[in-house]
C-alpha positions in Angstrom: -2.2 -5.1 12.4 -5.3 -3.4 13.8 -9.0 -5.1 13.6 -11.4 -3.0 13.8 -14.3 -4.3 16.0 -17.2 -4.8 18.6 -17.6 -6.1 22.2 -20.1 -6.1 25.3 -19.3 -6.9 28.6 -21.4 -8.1 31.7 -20.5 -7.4 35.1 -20.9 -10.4 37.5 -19.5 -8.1 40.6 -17.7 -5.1 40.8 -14.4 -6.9 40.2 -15.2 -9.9 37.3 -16.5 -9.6 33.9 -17.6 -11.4 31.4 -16.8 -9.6 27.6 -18.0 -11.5 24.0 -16.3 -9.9 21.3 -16.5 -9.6 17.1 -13.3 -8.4 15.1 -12.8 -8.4 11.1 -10.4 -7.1 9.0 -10.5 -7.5 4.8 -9.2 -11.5 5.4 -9.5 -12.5 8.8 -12.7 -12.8 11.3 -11.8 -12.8 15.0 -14.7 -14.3 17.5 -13.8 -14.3 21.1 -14.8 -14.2 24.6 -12.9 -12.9 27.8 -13.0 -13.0 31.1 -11.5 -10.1 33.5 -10.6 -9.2 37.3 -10.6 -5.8 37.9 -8.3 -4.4 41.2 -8.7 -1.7 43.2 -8.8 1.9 41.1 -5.7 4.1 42.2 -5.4 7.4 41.2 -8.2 7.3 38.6 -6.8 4.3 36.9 -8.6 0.7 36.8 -6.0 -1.7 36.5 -7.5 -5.8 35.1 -5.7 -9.1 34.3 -7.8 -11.6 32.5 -7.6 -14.7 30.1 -9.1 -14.6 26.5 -9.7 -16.8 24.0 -10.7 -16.8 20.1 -12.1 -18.3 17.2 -10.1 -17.0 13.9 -10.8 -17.5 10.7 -8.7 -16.4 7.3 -8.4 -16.2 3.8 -5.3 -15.2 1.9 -4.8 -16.1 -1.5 -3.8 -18.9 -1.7 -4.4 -19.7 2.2 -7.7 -20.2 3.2 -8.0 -21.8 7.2 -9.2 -21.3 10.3 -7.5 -21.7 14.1 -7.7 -20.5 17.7 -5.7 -17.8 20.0 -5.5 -17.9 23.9 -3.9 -14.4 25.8 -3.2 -14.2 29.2 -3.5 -10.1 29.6 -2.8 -7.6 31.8 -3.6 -3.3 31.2 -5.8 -0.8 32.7 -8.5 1.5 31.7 -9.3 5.3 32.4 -12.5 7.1 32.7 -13.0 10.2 30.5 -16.3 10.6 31.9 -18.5 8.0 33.8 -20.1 5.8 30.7 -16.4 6.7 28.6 -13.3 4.9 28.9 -9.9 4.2 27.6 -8.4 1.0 28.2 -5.1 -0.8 27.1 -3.9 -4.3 27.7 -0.9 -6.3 26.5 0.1 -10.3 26.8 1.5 -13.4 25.7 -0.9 -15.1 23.2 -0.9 -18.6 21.6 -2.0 -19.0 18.6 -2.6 -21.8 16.1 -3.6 -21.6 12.6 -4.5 -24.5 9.6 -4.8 -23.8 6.1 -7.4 -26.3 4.6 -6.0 -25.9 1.3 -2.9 -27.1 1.9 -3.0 -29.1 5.6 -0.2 -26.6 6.4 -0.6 -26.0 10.2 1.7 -23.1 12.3 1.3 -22.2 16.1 3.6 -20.0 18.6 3.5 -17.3 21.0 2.9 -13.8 20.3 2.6 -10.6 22.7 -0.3 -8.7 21.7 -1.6 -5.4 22.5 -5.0 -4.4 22.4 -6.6 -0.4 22.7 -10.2 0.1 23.1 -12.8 2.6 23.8 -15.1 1.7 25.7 -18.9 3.5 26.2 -20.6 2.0 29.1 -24.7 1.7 29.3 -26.6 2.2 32.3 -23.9 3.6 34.5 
């Protein structure tokens, strides 16, 4: 399934970041934060590893809830240009979801994959 959404990072040093994060599809609302550590570049390439976690909330007749997600992720990213990027990660997440309606809870690991593209400011 693919969520369309927003992000902004912050740099604390060349190799940590800091990202806050907004996704939505028709019946789910992902908020999330991230943290990254970027290594080395090698051959053009910017390879990260970083932790994420999220604030979800759904409604599917008839479920209506809310949960939580945690990814551990690795990927890298390339630069078109200097400010334009492309960037993939992939990673085991937890996630665990409650539908108020019916106090029905289900959790478990998932391996996600997440594409961006990314247009830097000030660079």
């Amino acid at each position: 399934m693919n969520y369309p959404g927003l992000s902004a990072r912050y740099f604390l040093s060349n190799a940590l970041c800091v990202e806050g994060k907004a996704q939505a599809g028709r019946d789910i609302t992902v908020l999330g934060a991230r943290g990254y550590y970027f290594f080395p570049e090698m051959h053009g390439i910017l390879p990260f590893a970083g932790l994420e976690t999220d604030y979800v909330t759904f409604r599917y007749d008839p479920a209506e809830g809310t949960g939580f997600a945690a990814e551990l992720f690795a990927g890298a990213e390339y630069f078109f240009t200097g400010s334009l990027s492309f960037s993939l990660d992939i990673g085991p997440a937890y996630i665990g979801l409650s539908d108020t309606l019916s106090a029905k809870t289900a959790a478990g690991i998932e391996i996600v994959i997440n594409t961006s593209v990314n247009w830097y400011l000030g660079i």
